[in-house]
N, C-alpha and C positions, 0 to 999 in steps of 0.2 A: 418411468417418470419423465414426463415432456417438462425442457426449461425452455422459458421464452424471457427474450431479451428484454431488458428494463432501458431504459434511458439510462447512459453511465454520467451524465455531468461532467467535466473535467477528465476527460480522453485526453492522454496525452502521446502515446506511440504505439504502434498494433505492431505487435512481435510475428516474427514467419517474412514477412514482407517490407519489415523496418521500413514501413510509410505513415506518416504522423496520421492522426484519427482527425475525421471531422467534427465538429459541432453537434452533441446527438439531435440538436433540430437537421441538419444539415443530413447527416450518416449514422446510423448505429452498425458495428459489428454482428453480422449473424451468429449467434453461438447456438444454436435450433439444432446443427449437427455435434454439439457437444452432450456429453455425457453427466459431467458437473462442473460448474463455475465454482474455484475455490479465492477466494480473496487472501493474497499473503502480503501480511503490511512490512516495509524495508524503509531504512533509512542508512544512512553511511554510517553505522558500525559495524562493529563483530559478532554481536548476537544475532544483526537482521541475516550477514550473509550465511551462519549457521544456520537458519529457520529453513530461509531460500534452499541451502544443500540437503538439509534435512528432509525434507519434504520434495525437493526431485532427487532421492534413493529412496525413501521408505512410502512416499502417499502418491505420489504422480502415473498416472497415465493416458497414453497418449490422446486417448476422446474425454482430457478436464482442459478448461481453460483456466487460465490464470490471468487474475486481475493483482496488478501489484501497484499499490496504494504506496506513496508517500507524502507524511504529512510534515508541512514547512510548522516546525516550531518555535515560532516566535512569540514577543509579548507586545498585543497591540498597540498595549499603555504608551512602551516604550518607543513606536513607532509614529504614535500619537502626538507624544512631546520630544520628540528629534529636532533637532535642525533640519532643514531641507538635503543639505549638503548628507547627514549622517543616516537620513532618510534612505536619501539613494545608494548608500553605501551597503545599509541593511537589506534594501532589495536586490541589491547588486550580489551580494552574498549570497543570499534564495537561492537566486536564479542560477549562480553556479552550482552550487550545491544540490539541483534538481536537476541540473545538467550534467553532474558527475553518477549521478544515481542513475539518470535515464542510459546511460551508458552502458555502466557496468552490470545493472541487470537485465538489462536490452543484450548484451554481449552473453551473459550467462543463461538466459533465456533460447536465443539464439544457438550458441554452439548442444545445449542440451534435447534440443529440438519442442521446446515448450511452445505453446504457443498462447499470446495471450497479448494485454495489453499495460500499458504503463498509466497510472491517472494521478493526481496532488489529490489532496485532501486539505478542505478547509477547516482552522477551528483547529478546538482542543483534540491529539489526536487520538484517543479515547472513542471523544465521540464521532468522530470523522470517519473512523473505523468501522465503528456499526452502521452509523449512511450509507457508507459506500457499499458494505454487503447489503442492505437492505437494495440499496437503489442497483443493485448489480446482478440481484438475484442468486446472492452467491450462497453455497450450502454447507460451508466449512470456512472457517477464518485459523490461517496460521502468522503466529509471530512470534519473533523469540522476545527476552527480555533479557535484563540486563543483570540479573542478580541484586538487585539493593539487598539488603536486611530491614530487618522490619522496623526497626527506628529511622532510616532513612525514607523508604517505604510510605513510612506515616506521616513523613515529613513534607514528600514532595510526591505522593502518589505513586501508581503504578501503573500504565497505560495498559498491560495484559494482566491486571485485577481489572481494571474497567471491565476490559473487550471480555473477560470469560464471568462479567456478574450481568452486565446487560447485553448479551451477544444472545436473538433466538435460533442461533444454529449452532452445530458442535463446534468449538473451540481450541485445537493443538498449540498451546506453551510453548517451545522446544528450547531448554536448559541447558548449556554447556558444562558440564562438569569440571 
């Protein structure tokens, strides 16, 4: 099975050579010599970095790429009706909080010999998640979750019920016990 490269939108760091990506008008990454693009979605907790270790010991090798999504969750409302001042403050948050992320799984990427890229995701990250593997060409999506129960669950959703009810590629959960 030949994969060919999609347009990734929101490139954010090509792992192996820790040099930031271009604009896919500008650059796409070759992934033509990879075997399969899996998309693993992270964000700074302890479920994402299980998902991440889980999946480079049990699914990784070395001809997958990995595309790792994180998606900035905010509420627009709330960024809509800010002050200027609280505005920038909210983005100022983002920004580090995607710069702690681009780090630390740039760095675990890195020492594991992974090779792959780092991109944000826009939007609910639900659906951000299925974009980005559509748009990525990817053929498995892994993330962990958080454990809710099913009254919280119901309450406030679950981002991997989303990703594994409308995801058209296989979907790995990984669950901390």
């Amino acid at each position: 099975m030949a994969l060919t490269p999609t347009p990734s939108g929101g490139g954010r760091l090509s792992i192996g050579n820790l040099q930031p990506t271009m604009s896919h008008s500008e650059s796409r990454t070759d992934m033509s010599s990879f075997r399969a693009i899996v998309l693993l979605a992270v964000d700074d907790s302890e479920p994402s970095e299980y998902a991440f270790n889980w999946y480079r010991d049990y699914v990784h090798k070395p001809d997958f790429f990995v595309v790792l999504l994180h998606c900035t969750d905010h509420d627009d409302q709330e960024i809509r009706e800010a002050s200027p001042a609280r505005t920038a403050k909210i983005i100022k948050d983002m920004a580090e909080r995607m710069k702690t992320i681009e780090e630390k799984f740039g760095h675990l990427m890195t020492v594991n010999g992974i090779k792959g890229k780092i991109r944000k995701g826009k939007g609910k990250p639900g659906e951000a998640i299925i974009k980005a593997a559509n748009d990525e060409g990817a053929c498995m999506i892994v993330c962990g979750t958080r454990g809710h129960g099913k009254i919280k669950r119901a309450f406030l959703g679950s981002v991997s019920d989303y990703v594994a009810h409308h995801s058209s590629v296989p979907v790995i959960i990984c669950r901390r016990h």
